[in-house]
N, CA and C atoms as an extended XYZ file, in Angstrom:
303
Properties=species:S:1:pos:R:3:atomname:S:1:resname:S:1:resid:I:1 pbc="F F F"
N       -37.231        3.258       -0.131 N   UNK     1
C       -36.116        2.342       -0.081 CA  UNK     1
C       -34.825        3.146       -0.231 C   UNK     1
N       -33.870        2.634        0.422 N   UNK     2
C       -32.071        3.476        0.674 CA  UNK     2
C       -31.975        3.082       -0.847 C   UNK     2
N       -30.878        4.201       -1.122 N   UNK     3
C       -30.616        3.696       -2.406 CA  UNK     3
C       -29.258        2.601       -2.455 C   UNK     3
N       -28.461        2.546       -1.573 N   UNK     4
C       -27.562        1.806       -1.805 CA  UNK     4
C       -28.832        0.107       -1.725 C   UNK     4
N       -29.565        0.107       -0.865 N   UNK     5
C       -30.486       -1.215       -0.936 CA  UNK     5
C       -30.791       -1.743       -2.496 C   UNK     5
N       -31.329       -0.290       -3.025 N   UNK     6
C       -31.731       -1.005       -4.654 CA  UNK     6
C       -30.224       -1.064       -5.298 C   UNK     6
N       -29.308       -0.841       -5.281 N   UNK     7
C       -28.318       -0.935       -6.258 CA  UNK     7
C       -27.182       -2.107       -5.395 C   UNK     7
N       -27.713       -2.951       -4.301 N   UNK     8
C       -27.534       -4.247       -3.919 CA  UNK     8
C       -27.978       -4.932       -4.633 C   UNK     8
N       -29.304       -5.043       -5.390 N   UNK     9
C       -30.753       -5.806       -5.412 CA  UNK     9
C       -30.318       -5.977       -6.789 C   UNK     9
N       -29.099       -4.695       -7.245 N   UNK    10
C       -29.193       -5.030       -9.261 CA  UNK    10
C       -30.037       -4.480       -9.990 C   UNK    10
N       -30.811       -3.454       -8.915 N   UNK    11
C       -31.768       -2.554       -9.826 CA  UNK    11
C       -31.477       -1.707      -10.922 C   UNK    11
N       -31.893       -1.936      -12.106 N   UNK    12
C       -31.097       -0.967      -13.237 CA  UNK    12
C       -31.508        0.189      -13.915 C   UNK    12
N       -32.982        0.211      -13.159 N   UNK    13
C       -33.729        1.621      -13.849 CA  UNK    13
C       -34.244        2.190      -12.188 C   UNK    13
N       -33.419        3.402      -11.953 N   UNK    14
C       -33.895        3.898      -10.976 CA  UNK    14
C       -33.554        5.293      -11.071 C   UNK    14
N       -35.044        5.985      -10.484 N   UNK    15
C       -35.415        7.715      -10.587 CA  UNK    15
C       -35.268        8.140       -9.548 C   UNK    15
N       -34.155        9.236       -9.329 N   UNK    16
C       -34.082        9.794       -8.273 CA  UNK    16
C       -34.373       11.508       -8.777 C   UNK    16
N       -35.652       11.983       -7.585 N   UNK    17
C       -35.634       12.832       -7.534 CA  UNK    17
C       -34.733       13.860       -6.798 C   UNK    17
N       -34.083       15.477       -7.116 N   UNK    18
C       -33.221       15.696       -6.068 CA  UNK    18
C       -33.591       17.277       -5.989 C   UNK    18
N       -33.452       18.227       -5.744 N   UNK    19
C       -33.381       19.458       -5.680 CA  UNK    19
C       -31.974       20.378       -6.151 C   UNK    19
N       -32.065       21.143       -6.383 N   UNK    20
C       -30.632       21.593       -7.362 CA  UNK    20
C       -29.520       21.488       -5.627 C   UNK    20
N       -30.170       22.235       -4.673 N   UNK    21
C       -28.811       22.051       -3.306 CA  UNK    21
C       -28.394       20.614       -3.307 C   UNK    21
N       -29.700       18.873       -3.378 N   UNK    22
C       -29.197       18.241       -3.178 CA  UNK    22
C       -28.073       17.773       -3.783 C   UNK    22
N       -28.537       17.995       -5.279 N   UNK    23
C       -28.201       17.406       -6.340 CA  UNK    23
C       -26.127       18.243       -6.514 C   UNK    23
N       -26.451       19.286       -5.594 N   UNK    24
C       -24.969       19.963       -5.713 CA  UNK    24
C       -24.083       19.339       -4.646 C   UNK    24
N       -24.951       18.736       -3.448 N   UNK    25
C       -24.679       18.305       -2.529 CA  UNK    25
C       -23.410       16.842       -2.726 C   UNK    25
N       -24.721       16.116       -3.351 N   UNK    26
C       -24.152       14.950       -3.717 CA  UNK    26
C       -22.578       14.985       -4.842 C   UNK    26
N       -23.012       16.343       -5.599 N   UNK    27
C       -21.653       16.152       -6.614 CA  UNK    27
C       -20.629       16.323       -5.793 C   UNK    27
N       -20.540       17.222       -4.973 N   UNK    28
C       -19.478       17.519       -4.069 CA  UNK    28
C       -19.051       16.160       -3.242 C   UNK    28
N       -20.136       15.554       -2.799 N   UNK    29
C       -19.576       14.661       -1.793 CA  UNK    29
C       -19.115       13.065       -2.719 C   UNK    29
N       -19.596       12.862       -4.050 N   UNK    30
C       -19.144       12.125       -5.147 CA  UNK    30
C       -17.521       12.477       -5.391 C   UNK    30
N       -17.715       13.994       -5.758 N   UNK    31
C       -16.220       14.707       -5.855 CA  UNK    31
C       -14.794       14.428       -5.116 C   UNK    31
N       -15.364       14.534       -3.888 N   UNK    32
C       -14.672       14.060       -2.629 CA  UNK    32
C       -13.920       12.865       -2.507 C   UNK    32
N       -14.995       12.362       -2.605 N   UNK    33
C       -15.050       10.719       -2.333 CA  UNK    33
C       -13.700        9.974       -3.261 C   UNK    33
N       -13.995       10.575       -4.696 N   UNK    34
C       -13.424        9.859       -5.469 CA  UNK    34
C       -11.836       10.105       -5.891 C   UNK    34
N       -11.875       11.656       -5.649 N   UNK    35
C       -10.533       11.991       -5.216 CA  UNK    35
C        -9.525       11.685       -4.246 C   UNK    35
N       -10.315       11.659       -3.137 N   UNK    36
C        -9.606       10.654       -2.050 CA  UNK    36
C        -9.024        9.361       -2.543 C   UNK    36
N       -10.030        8.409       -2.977 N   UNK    37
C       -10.205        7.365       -3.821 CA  UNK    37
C        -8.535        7.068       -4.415 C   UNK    37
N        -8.437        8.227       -5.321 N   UNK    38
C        -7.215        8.240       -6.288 CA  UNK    38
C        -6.589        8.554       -5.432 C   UNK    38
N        -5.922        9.779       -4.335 N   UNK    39
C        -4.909        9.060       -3.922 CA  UNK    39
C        -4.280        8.434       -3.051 C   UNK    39
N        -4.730        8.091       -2.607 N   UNK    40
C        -4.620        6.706       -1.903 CA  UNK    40
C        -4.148        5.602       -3.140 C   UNK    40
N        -3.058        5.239       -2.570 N   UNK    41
C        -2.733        4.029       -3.598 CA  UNK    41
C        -3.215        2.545       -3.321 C   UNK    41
N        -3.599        1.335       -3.901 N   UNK    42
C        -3.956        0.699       -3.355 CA  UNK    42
C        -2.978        0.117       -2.473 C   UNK    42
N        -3.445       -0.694       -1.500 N   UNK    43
C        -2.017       -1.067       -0.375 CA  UNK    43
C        -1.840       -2.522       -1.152 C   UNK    43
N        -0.883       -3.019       -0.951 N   UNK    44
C         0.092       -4.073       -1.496 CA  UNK    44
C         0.479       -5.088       -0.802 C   UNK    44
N        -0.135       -5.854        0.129 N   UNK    45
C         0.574       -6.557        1.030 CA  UNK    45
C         1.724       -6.741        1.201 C   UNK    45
N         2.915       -6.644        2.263 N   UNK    46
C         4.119       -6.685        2.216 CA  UNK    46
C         4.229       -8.104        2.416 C   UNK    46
N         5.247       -8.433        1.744 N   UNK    47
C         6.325       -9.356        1.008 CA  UNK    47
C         7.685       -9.371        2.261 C   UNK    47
N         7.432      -10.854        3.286 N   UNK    48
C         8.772      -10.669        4.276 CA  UNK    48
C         9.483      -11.974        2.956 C   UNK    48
N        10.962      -11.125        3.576 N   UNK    49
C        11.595      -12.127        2.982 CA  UNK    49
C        13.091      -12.024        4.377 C   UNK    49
N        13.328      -13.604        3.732 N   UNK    50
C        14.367      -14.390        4.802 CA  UNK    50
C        15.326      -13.562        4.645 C   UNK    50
N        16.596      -13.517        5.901 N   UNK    51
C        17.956      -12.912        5.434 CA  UNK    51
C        18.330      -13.258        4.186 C   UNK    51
N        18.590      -14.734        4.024 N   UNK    52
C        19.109      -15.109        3.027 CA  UNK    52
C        18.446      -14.262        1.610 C   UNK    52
N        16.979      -14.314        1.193 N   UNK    53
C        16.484      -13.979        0.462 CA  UNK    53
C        16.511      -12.428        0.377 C   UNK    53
N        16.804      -11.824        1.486 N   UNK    54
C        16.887      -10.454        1.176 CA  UNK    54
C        18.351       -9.988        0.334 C   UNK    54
N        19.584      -11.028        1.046 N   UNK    55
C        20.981      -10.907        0.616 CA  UNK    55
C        21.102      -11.261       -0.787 C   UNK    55
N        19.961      -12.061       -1.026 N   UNK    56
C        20.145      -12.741       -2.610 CA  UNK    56
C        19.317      -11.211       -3.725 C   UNK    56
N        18.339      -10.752       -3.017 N   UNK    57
C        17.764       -9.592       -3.772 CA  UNK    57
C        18.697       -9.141       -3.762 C   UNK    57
N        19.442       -8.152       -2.670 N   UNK    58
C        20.241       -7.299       -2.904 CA  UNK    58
C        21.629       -7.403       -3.392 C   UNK    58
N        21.899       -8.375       -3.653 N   UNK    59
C        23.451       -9.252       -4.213 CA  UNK    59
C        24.572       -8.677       -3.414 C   UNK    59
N        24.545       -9.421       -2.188 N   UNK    60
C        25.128       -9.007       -1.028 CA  UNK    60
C        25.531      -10.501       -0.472 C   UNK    60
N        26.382      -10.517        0.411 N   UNK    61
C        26.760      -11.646        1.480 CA  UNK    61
C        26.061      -11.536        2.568 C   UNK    61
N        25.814      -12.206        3.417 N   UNK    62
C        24.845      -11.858        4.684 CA  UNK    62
C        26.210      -11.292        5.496 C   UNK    62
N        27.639      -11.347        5.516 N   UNK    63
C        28.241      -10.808        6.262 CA  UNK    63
C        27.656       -8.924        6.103 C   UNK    63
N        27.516       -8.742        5.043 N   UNK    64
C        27.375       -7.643        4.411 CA  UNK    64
C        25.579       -6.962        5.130 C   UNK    64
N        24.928       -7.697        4.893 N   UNK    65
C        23.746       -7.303        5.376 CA  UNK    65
C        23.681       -7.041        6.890 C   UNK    65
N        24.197       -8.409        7.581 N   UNK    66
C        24.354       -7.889        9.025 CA  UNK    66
C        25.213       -6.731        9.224 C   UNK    66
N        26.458       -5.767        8.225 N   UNK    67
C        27.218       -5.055        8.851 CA  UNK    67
C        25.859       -3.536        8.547 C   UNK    67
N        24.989       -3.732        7.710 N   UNK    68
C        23.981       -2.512        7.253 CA  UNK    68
C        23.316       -2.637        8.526 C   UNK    68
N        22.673       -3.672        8.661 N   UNK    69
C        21.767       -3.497        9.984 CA  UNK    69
C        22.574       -3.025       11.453 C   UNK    69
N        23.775       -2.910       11.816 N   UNK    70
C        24.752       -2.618       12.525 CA  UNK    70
C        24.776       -0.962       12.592 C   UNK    70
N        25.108       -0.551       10.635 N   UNK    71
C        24.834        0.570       10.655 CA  UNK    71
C        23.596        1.507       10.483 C   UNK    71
N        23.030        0.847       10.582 N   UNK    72
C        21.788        1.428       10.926 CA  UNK    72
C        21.011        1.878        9.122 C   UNK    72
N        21.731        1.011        8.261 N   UNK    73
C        21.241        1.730        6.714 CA  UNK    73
C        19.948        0.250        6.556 C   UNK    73
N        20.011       -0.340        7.009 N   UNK    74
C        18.706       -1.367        6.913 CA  UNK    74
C        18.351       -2.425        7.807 C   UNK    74
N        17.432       -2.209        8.462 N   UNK    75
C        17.193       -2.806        9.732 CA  UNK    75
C        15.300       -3.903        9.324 C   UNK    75
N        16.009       -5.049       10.133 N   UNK    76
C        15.114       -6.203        9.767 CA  UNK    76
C        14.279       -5.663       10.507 C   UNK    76
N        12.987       -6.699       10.336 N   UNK    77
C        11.652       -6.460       11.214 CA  UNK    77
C        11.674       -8.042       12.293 C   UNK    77
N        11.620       -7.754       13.562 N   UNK    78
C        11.059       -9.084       14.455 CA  UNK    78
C         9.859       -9.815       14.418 C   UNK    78
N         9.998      -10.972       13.787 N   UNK    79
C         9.031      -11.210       13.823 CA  UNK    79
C         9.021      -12.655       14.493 C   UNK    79
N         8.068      -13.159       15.516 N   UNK    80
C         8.476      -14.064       16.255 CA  UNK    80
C         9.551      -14.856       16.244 C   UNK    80
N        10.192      -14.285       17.115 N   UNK    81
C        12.110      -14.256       17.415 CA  UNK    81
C        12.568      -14.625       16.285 C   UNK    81
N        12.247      -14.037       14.786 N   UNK    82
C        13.102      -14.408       13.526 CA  UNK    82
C        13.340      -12.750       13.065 C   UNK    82
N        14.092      -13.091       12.329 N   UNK    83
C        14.770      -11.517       11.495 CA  UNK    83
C        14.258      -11.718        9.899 C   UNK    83
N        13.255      -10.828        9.913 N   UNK    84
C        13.224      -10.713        8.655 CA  UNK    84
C        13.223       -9.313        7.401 C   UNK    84
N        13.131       -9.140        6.595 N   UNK    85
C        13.142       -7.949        5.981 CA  UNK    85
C        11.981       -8.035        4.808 C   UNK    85
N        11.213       -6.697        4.797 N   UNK    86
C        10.266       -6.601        3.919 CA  UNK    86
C        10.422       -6.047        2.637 C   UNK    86
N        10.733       -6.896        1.824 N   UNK    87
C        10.217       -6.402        0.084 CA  UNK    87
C        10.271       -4.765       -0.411 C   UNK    87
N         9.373       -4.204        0.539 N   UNK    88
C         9.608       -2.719        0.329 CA  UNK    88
C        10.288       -2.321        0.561 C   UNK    88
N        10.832       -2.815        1.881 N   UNK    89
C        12.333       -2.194        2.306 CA  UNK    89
C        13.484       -1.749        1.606 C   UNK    89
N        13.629       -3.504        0.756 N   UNK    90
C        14.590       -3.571        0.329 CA  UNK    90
C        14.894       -2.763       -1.222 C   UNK    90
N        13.102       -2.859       -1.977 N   UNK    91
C        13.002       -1.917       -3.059 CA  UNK    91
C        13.555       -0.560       -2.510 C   UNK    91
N        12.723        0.313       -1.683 N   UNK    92
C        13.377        1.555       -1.411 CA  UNK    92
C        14.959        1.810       -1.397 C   UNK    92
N        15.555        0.579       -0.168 N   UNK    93
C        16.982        0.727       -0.160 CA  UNK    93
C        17.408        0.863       -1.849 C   UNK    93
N        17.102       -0.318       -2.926 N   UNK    94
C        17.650       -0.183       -3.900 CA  UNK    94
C        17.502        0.995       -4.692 C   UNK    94
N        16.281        1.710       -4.200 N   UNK    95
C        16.084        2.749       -5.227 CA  UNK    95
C        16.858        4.169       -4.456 C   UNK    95
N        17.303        3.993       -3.687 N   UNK    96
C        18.064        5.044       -3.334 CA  UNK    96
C        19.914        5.102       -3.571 C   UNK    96
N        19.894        4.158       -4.127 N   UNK    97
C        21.363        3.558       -4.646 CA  UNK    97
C        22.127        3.608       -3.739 C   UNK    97
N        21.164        2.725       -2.493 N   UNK    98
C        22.756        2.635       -1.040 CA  UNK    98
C        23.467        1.240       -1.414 C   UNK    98
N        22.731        0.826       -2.037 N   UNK    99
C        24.170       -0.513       -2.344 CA  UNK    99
C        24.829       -0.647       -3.407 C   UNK    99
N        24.684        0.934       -4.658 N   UNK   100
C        25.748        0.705       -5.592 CA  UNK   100
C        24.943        0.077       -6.872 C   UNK   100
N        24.225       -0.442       -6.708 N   UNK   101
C        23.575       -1.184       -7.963 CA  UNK   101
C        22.992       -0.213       -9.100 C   UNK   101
């Protein structure tokens, strides 16, 4: 039987025999695995938010937001023929102190 099959099943006492290559095999590819694992961050679903709601995060006027997207310092995403801006976006913008805050 695969072993991922018994540790579906909830099996809680299980003997695996291995050989010292396998057994080095597997640490390495455990090793791997789990490092990758870490970094990789988990993903976060992005967060659209309305003009309005982006102008209200960023404590801005929408005259103000449309003149950023003009200059090219924050640009909405299309999303069926609406303008919107994503959450991350707008964190990054803030954390780079382009609006002063």
């Amino acid at each position: 039987m695969i072993l991922q099959n018994l540790l579906e099943q909830g099996s809680q006492n299980v003997n695996i025999v291995l050989s010292q290559e396998q057994f080095f095999m597997l640490r390495d590819y455990l090793t791997n695995y789990i490092s990758e694992a870490i970094k990789q961050p988990e993903k976060v679903p992005e967060v659209p938010l309305t003009r309005q709601e982006a102008a209200n995060r960023l404590r801005v006027t929408m005259p103000t937001l449309w003149r950023w997207d003009k200059e090219n310092l924050l640009k909405p995403h299309k999303y069926g023929g609406r303008r919107i801006y994503l959450l991350s976006d707008i964190e990054n913008f803030i954390s780079k102190g382009r609006t002063g805050l």
